[in-house]
C-alpha distance (Angstrom), angle and dihedral (degrees) to the residues before:
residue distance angle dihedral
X1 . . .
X2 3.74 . .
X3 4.06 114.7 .
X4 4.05 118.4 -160.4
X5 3.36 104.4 -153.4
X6 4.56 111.3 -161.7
X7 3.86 103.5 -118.1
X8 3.89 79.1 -140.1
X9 3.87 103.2 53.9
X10 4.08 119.6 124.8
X11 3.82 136.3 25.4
X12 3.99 118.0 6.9
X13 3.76 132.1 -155.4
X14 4.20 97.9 -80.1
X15 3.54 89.4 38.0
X16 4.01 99.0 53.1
X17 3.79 91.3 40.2
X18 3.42 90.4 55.4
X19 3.74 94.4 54.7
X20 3.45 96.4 38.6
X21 4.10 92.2 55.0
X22 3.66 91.9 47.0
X23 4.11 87.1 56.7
X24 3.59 96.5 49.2
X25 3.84 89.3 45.4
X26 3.70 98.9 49.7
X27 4.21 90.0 49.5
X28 4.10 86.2 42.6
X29 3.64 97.4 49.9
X30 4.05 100.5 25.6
X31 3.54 93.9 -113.0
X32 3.82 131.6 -14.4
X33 3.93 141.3 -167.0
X34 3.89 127.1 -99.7
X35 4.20 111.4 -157.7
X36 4.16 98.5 -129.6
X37 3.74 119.3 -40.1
X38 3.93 114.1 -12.3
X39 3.83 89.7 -150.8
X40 3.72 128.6 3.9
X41 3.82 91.8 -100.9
X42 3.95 124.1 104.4
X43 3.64 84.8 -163.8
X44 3.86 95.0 63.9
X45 3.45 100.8 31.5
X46 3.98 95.7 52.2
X47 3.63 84.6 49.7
X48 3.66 98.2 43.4
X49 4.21 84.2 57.0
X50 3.57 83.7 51.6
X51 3.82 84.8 63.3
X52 3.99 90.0 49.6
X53 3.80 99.7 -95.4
X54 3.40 94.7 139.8
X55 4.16 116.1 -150.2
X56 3.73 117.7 -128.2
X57 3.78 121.9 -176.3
X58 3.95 96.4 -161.8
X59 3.68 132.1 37.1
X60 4.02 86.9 -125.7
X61 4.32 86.9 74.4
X62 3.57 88.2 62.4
X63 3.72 111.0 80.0
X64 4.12 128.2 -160.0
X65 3.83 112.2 -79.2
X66 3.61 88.8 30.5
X67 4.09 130.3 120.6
X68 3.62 119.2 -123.7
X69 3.84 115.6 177.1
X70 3.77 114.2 -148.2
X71 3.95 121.5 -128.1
X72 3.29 125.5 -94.8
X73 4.28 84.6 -123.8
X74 3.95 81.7 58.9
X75 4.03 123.2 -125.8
X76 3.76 130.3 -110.1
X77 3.52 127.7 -76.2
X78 3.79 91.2 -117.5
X79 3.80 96.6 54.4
X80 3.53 99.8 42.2
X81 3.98 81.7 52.2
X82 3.59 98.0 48.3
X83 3.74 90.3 49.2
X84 3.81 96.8 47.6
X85 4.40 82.9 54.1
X86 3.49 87.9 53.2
X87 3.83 98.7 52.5
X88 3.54 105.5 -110.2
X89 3.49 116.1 151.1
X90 4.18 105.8 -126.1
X91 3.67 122.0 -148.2
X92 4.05 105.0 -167.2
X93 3.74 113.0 -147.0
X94 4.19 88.9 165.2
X95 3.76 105.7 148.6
X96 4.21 100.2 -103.4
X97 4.25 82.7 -127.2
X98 3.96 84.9 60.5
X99 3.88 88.3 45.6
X100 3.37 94.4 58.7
X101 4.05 94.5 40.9
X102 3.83 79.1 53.9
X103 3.71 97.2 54.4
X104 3.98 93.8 36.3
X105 4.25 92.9 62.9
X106 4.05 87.5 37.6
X107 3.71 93.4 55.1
X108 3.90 84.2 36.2
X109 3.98 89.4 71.9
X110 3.79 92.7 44.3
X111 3.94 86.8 66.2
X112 3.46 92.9 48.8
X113 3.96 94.0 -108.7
X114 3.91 126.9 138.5
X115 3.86 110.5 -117.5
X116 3.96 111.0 -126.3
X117 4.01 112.7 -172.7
X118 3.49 123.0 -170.6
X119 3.95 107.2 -137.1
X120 3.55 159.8 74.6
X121 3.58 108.2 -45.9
X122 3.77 104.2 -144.0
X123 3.46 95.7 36.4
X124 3.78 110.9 114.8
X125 3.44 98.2 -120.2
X126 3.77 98.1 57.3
X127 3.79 91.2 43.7
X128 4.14 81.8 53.8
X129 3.75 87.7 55.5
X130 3.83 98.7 43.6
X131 3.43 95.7 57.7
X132 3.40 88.8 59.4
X133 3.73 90.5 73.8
X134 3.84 131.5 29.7
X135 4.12 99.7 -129.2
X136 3.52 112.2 34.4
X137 3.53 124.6 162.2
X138 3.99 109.4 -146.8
X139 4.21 117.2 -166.5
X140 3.74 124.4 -177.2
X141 3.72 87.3 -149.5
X142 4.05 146.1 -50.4
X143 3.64 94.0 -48.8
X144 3.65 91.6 58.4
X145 4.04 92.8 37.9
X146 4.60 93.3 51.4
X147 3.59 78.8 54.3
X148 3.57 101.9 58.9
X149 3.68 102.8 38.4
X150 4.31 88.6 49.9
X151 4.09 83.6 52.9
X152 3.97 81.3 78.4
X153 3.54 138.3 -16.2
X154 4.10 97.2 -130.5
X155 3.69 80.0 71.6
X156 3.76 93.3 79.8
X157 3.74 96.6 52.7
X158 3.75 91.6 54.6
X159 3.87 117.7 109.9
X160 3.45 109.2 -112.4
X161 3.73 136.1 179.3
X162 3.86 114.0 -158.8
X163 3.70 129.6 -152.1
X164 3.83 133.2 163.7
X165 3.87 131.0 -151.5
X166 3.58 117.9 -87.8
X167 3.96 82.3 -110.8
X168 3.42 112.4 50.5
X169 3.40 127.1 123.1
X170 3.57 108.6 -102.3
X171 4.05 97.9 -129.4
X172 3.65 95.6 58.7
X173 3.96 88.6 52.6
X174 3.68 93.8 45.4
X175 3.96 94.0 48.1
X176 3.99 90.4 43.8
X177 3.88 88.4 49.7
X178 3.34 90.0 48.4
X179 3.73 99.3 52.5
X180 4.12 84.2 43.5
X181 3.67 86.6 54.4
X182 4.02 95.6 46.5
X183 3.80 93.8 51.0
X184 3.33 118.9 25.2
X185 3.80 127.8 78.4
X186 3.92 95.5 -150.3
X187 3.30 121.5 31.3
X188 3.93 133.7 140.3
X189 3.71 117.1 -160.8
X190 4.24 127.5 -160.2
X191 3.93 120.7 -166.8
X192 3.74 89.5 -144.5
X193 4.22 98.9 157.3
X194 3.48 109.1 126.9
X195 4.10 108.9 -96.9
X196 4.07 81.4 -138.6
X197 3.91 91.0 58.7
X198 4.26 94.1 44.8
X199 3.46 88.4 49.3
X200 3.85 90.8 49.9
X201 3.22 93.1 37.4
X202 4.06 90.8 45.6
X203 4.15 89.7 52.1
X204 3.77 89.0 39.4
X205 3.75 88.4 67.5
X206 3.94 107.3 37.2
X207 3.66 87.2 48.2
X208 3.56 91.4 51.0
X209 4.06 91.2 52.2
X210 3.97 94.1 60.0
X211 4.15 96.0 45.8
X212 3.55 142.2 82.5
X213 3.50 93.4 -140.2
X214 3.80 146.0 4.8
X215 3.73 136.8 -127.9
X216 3.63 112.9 -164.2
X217 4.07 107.2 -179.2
X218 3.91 123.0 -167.7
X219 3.67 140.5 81.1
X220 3.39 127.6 -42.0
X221 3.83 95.0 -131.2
X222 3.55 87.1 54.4
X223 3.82 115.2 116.9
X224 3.58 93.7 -165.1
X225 3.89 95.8 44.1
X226 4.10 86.9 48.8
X227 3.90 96.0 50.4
X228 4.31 90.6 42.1
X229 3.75 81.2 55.4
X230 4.15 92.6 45.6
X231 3.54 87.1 55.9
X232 3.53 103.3 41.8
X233 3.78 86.3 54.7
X234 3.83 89.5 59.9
X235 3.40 94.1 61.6
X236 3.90 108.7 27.4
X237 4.14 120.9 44.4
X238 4.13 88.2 -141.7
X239 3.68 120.3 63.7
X240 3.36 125.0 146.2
X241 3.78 120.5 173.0
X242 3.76 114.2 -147.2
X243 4.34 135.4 -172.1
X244 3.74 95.2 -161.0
X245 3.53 140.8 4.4
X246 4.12 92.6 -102.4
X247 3.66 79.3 75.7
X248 3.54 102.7 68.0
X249 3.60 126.0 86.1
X250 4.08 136.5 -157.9
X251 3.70 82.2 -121.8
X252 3.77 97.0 63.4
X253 3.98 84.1 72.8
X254 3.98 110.4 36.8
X255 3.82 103.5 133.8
X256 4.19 95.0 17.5
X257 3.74 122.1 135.6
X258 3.68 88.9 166.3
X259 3.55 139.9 29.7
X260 3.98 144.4 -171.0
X261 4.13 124.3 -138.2
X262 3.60 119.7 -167.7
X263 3.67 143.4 153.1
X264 3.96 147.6 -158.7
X265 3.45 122.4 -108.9
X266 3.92 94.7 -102.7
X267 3.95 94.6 54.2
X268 3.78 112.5 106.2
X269 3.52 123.5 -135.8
X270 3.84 92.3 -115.8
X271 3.81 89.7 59.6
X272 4.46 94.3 47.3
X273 3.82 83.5 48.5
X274 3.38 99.8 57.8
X275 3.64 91.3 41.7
X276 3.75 94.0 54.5
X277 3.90 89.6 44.4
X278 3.73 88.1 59.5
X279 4.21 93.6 42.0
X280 4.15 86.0 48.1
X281 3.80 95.8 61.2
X282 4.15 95.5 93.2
X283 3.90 79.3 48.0
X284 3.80 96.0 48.6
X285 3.53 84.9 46.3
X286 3.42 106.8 47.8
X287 3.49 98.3 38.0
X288 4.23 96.7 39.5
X289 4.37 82.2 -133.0
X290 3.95 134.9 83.4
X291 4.05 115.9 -158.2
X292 4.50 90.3 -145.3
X293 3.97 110.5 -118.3
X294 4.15 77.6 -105.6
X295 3.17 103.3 61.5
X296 3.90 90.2 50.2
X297 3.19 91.3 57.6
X298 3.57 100.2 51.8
X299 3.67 89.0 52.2
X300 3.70 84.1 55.9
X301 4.10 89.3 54.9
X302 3.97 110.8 94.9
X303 3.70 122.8 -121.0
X304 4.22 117.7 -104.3
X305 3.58 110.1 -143.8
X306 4.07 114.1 171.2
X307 3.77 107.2 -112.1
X308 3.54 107.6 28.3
X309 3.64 119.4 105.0
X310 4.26 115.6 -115.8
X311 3.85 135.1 -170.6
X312 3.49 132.7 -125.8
X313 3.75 162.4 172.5
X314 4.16 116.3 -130.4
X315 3.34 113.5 -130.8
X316 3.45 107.0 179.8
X317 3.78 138.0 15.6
X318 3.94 129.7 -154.8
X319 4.04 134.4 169.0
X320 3.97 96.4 -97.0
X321 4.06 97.6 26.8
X322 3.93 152.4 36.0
X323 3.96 117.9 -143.6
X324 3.84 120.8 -146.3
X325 2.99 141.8 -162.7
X326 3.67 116.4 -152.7
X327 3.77 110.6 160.8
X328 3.45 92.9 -97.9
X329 4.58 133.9 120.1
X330 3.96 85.2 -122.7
X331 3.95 119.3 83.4
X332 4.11 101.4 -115.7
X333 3.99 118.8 -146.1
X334 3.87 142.5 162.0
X335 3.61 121.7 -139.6
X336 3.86 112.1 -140.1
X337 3.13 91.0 -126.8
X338 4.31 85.4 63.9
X339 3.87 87.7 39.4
X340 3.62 105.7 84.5
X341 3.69 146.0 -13.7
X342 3.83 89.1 -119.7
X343 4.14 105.0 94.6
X344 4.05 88.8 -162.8
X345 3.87 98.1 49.8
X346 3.58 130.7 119.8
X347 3.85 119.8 -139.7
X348 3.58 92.4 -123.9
X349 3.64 88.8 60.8
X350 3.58 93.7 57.0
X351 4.00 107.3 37.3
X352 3.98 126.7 18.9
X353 4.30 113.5 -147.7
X354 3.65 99.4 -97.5
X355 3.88 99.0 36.9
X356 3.47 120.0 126.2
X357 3.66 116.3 -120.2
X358 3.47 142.4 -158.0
X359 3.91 122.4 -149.2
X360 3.36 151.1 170.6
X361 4.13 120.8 -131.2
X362 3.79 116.3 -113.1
X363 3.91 102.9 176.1
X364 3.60 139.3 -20.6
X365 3.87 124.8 -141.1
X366 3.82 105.5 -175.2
X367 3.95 84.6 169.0
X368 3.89 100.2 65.5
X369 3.78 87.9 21.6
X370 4.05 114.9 -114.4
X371 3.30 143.7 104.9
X372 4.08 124.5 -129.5
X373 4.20 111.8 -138.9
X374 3.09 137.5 -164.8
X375 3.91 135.6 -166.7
X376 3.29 105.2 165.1
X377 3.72 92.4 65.0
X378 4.14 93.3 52.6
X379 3.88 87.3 49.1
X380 4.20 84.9 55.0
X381 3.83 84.6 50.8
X382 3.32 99.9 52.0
X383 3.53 93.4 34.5
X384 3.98 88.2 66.2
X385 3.81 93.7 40.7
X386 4.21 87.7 52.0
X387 3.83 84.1 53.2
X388 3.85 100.4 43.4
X389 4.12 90.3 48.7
X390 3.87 84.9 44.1
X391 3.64 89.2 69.1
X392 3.52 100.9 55.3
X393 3.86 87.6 39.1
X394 3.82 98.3 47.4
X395 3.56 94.5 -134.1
X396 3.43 130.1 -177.7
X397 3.57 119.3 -117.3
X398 3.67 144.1 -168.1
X399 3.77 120.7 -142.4
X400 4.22 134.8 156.9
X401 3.64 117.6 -121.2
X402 3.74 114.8 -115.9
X403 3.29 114.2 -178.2
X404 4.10 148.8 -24.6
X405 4.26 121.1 -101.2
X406 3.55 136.1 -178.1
X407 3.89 92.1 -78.0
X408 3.67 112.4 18.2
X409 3.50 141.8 -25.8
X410 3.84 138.9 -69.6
X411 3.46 131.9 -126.4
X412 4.26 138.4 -169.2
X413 4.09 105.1 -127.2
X414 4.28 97.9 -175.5
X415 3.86 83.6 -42.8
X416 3.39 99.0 -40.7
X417 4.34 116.9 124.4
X418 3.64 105.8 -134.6
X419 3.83 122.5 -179.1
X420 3.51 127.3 -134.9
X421 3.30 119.2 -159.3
X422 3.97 114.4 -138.0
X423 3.83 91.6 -121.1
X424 4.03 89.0 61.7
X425 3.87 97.0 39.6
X426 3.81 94.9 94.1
X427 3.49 97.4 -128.3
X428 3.88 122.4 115.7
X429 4.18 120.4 -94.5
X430 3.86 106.7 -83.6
X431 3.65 89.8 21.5
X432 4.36 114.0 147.7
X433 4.09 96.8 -116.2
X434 3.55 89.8 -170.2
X435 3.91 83.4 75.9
X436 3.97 79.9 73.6
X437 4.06 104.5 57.6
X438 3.79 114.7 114.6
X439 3.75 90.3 24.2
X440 3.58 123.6 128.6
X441 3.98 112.2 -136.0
X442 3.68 138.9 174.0
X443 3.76 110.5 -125.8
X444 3.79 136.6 162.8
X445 3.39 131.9 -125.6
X446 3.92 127.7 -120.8
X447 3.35 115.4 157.5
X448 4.19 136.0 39.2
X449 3.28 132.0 177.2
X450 3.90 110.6 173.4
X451 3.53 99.8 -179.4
X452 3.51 90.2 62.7
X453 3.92 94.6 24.9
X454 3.85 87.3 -129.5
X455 4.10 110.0 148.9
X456 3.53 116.5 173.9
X457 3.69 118.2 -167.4
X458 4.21 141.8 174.5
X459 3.69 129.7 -132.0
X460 4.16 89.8 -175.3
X461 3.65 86.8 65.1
X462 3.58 97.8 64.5
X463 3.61 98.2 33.8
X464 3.97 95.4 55.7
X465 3.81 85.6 46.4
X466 4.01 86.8 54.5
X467 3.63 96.5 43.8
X468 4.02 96.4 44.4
X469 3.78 79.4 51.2
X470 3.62 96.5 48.3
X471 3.95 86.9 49.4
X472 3.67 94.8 53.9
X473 4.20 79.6 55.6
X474 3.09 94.6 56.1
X475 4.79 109.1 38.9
X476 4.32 76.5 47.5
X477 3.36 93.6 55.5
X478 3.64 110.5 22.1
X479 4.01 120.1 119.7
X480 3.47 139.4 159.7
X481 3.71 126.1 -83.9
X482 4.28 82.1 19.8
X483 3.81 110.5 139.7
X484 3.73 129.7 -131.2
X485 3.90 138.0 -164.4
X486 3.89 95.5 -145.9
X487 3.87 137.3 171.7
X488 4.09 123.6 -124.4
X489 4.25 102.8 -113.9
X490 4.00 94.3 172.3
X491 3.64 143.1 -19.9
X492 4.06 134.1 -143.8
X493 4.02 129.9 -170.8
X494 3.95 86.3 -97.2
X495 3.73 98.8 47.2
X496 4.35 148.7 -49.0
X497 3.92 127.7 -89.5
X498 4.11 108.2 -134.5
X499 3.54 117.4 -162.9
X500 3.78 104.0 -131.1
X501 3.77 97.8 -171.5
X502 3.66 101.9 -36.1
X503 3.47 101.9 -39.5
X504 4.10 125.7 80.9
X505 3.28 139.2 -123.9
X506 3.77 140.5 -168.7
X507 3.57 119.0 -121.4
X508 4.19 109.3 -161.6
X509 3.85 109.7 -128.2
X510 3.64 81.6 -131.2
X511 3.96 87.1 66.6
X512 3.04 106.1 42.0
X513 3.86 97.5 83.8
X514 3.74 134.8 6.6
X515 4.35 89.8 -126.1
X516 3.59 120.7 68.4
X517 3.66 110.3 -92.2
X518 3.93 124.9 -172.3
X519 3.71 101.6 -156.7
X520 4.46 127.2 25.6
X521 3.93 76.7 -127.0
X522 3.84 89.7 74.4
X523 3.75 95.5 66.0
X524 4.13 100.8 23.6
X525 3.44 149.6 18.9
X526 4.03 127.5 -155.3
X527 3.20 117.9 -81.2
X528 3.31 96.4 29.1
X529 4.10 121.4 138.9
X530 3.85 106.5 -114.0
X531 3.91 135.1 -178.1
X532 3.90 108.3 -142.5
X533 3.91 132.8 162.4
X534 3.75 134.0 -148.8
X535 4.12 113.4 -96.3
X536 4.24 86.6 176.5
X537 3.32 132.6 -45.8
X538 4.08 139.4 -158.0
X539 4.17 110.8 -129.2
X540 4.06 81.0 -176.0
X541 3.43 103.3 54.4
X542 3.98 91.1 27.1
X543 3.82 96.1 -126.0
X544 4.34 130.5 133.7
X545 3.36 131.0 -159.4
X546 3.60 110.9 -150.0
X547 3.96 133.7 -179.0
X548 4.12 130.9 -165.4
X549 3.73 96.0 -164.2
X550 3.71 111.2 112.8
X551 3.99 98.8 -131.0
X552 3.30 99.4 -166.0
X553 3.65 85.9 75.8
X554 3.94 118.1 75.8
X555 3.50 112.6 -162.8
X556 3.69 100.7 -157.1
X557 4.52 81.5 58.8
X558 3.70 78.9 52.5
X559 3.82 104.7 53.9
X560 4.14 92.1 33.2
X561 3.96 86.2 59.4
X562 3.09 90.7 45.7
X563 3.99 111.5 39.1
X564 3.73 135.8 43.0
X565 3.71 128.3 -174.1
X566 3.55 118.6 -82.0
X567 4.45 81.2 29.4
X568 4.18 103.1 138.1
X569 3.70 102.1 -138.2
X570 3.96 135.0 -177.9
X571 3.69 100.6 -119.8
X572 3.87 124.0 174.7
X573 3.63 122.3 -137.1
X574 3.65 119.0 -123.2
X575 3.65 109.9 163.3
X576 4.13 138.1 37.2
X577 3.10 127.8 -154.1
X578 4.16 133.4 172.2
X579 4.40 83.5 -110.8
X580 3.29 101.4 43.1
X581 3.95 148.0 -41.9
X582 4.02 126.2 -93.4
X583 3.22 115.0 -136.6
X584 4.25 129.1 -167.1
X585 3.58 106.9 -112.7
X586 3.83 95.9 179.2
X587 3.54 111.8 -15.0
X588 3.84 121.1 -84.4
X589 4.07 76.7 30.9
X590 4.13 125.7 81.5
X591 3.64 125.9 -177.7
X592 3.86 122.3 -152.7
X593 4.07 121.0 -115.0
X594 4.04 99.2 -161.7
X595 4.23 106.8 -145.5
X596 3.63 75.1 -106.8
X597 3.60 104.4 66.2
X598 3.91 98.6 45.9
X599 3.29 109.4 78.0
X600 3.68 138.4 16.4
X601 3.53 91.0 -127.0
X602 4.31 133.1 66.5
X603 4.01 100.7 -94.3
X604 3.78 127.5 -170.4
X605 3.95 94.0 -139.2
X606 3.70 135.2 -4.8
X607 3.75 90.4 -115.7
X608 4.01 91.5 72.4
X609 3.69 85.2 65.2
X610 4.03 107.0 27.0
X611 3.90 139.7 37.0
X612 3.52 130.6 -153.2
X613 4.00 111.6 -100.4
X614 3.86 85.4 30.5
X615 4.09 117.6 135.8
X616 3.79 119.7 -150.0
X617 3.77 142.5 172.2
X618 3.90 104.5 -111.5
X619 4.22 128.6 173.8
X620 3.61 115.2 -121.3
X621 3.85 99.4 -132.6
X622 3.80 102.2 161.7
X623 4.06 135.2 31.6
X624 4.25 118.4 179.6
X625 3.99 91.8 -176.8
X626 3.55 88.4 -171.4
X627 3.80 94.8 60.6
X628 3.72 93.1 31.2
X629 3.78 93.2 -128.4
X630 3.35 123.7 152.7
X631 4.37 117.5 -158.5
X632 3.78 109.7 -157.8
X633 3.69 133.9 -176.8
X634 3.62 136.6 -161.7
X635 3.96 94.5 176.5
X636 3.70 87.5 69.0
X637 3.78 97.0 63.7
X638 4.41 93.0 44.9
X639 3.88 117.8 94.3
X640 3.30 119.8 -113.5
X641 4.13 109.8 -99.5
X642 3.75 118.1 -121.1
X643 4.23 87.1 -106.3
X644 3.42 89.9 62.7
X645 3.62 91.7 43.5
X646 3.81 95.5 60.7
X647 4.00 96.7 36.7
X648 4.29 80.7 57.7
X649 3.94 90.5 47.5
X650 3.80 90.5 44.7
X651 3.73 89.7 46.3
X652 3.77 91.4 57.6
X653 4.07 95.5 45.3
X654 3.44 81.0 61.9
């Protein structure tokens, strides 16, 4: 009988952490407390109180001063609360993937989302996680979910934030989130099952495809151990799920050429062994030899070879290094230093415990047993091999700009120095490209050389290509009366050009304001922000029209509404002439002040007495609102002089 043992059967990172901190606590503190089962596994725990980890089944055994270590499974919020008020010193062994599950529903609440976790709801895990928020919704699975959301149809516009426990089998969360996903308007979902338990779970099954029958070992209140037997029974019609090796029987295997070992994640490798020990005996005798459970597994260890790029899990983060765990004998880590290009980042801003990883091998020292890594390096690689295929893809990148050169410009592509030549920057000729440094731009690349890690690349490319797109926008959707938010590119005596999405238009001077202006300048400057609409435009000859003046307004409404004759007004004159002077009454409305009516005095010309620009009280003495003419005098607001005075009195003798 052959026996396929899963390279990824027994304990897992959470689970051996947690074991291995209660140990080191117990011997520390001469004995400590763990709050229920540490793991779901007899085995451990019995031996574990061997150890002097004493079990407690309420927080009320555990006095003040003592140690309690917390489950791997995690506890709730409340307890771990009430514990910390009562002066109990708290050792937290909770799994880092139920950490973060923990922290995801928490932070859930603070956005005003609904928790949703995928799970079993009594299993200590999930009621870990739910106490981390005050309204969660838990769901064994789809069934359970449909359900729900057909209760009421306000439950699908609900804002809901979806997790699953670290456990669960992978096809109930992907069905659930795709029902989620199907009906509900806002919904955010997180992967959060452990990467240990997929692959387990992953193994589990194509083992279980190729046997006769199954042998699933680990605790019966395990929920990983129970769903790696669920799905080993949907692929394999003999599955029996063992604690110990007492439990097997010769029976389990009449008829079997080949058969499947696996375990849960809380199964040490003391227990498997024996259990494969005690499934190898047809082998042993049939065969007169026994390959040890060790030497299995160190056929199941990968080869290091310096050079060649690896995958793996971190385990374990600290401030100068990143642990790994790579399914190898040697101990894998990643100096900071090899981390990240960044020189001020923190490891836990780069990698999470439980990520998968992808690195590149730095040095192998089979003799004291590890494994140097680096990930920086494999970025660089791929880095280059991104920017070589971008060439022959055209794609568009996104880089910073450095610094200026005789030529061009430089800028930082993921780490990689690309020159710009000053031709492709996008600015005009002459232009100061030191303006530029610090900014972020999109640029493409078109030329590597990585034998002399020369890239040469060109922002003009990709702007052209966005503003000849941007002008299609604009002649397929342009129509008169439409309304634009534009920007001021240039300005002439007659008029400005604004850029209205990367195409111009002409703005009149004559539109740009209601008063009489001499100069664009007057009103706006370039680069100023300006709202414009179409008067006509000419898709063959490329040319718009555009006006500023709000014609919805009339100003003639405005000044009758506001003005009556024999109304004093401060008016501002913007025009003389050898008659007279017009003057703005409101703007896009001038009055006329006859030569007559400006002084109280014969003048030659209105310009001994006025200026243009000039703003005076004048009387409203006439109105044709036919003709829309305005009469105005100034003469009719002076005081007579004390000449005039005596040439009246005289007048009168008379």
């Amino acid at each position: 009988m052959q026996i396929i043992l899963a390279k990824s059967a027994g304990f897992c990172y959470g689970v051996e952490r947690a074991v291995e901190l209660a140990k080191r606590t117990a011997s520390e503190c001469g004995g400590c407390w763990m709050l229920g089962d540490l793991i779901h596994n007899a085995h451990v725990v019995q031996n574990l109180e061997d150890l002097g980890v004493r079990k407690a089944v309420s927080p009320e055994q555990i006095r003040a001063e003592d140690t309690v270590v917390i489950r791997s499974h995690g506890e709730r919020k409340e307890i771990l609360e009430e514990l910390g008020r009562r002066g109990v010193h708290c050792v937290n062994a909770t799994c880092p993937n139920v950490q973060r599950i923990q922290n995801l529903v928490a932070q859930s609440e603070l956005e005003g989302r609904r928790p949703v976790i995928i799970g079993e709801p009594n299993h200590p895990e999930v009621l870990g996680v739910a106490s981390f928020c005050s309204n969660p919704l838990i769901f064994e699975g789809p069934e359970a979910l449909s359900l729900w959301l057909q209760e009421d149809l306000a439950h699908m516009e609900l804002p809901l934030t979806v997790v699953a426990q670290t456990t669960c089998i992978r096809e109930l969360f992907e069905t659930s989130s795709k029902i989620l996903k199907k009906q509900c308007t806002n919904v955010k979902i997180f992967d959060t099952i452990c990467n240990a338990t997929q692959k387990r779970q992953s193994e589990a099954a194509e083992i279980a495809g190729q046997v006769d029958a199954m042998v699933v070992v680990g605790d019966r209140k395990s929920a990983n151990t129970k769903h790696l037997t669920e799905i080993c029974q949907e692929r394999c019609p003999r599955v029996f799920q063992v604690e110990r090796a007492d439990e097997l029987s010769p029976d389990f295997f009449n008829g079997c050429s080949v058969v499947g070992l696996t375990a849960g994640a809380s199964t040490p490798a003391g227990i498997i062994k024996e259990v494969y020990a005690t499934m190898s005996e047809e082998i042993k005798a049939t065969e007169g030899k026994e390959e040890s459970f060790e030497e299995l597994l160190n056929q199941s260890f990968k080869t290091l070879n310096t050079g060649e790029k690896v995958t793996g899990i971190v385990t374990a983060i600290t401030p100068t290094e990143v642990q790994v765990d790579v399914g190898a004998k040697q101990a894998a880590y990643i100096k900071l230093s090899e981390l990240s290009d960044d020189p001020n980042a923190k490891p836990e801003d780069v990698v999470k415990i439980g990520d998968e990883i992808e690195t590149y091998i730095v040095r192998v020292n089979d003799i004291e047993g590890f494994a140097e890594l680096s990930k920086k390096r494999l970025d660089a690689v791929k880095v280059w091999e991104n920017i070589e295929k971008a060439v022959d893809d055209k794609t568009v990148m996104e880089g910073t700009i450095t610094e200026v050169n005789k030529g061009g410009i430089v800028a930082s592509v993921k780490g990689v120095r690309v020159f710009i030549p000053a031709s492709q920057s996008g600015m005009p000729r002459g232009a100061d490209l030191s303006d530029m440094i610090k900014n972020k731009v999109q640029l493409r690349i078109t030329e590597v050389n990585r034998a002399r890690r020369r890239v040469v690349g060109s922002i003009r490319s990709v702007s052209e290509e966005a503003r000849k797109a941007a002008q299609e926008e604009v002649w397929n959707n342009i129509e008169v009366g439409k309304h634009y938010t534009g920007t001021v590119k240039s300005m002439t005596s007659y008029g400005v050009f604004v850029d209205i999405g990367g195409v111009d238009g002409m703005v009149h001077i004559s539109e740009l304001s209601w008063s009489r202006i001499k100069t664009p300048s007057e009103v706006c400057a370039v680069g100023d922000t300006m709202d414009v609409y179409v008067i006509s435009f000419d898709p063959e000859k490329h040319k718009i029209s555009l006006g500023v003046k709000d014609r919805n307004v009339d100003p003639w409404d405005l000044f009758m509404s506001k003005y009556h004759v024999g109304d004093v007004a401060p008016v501002k004159v913007v025009k003389l002439m050898t008659f007279g002077a017009f003057a703005e009454v409101v703007p896009g409305v001038d009055g006329l002040i006859h030569i007559s009516q400006i002084a109280d005095r014969r003048i030659e010309k209105p310009g001994d007495v006025l200026s243009e620009g000039q703003v005076v009280d004048a009387e409203i003495i006439a109105v044709d609102e036919e003709k829309h003419k305005i009469s105005l005098s100034i003469r009719a607001l002076l005081t007579p002089t004390v000449q005039q005075d005596g040439e009246e009195a005289s007048a009168d003798a008379e």
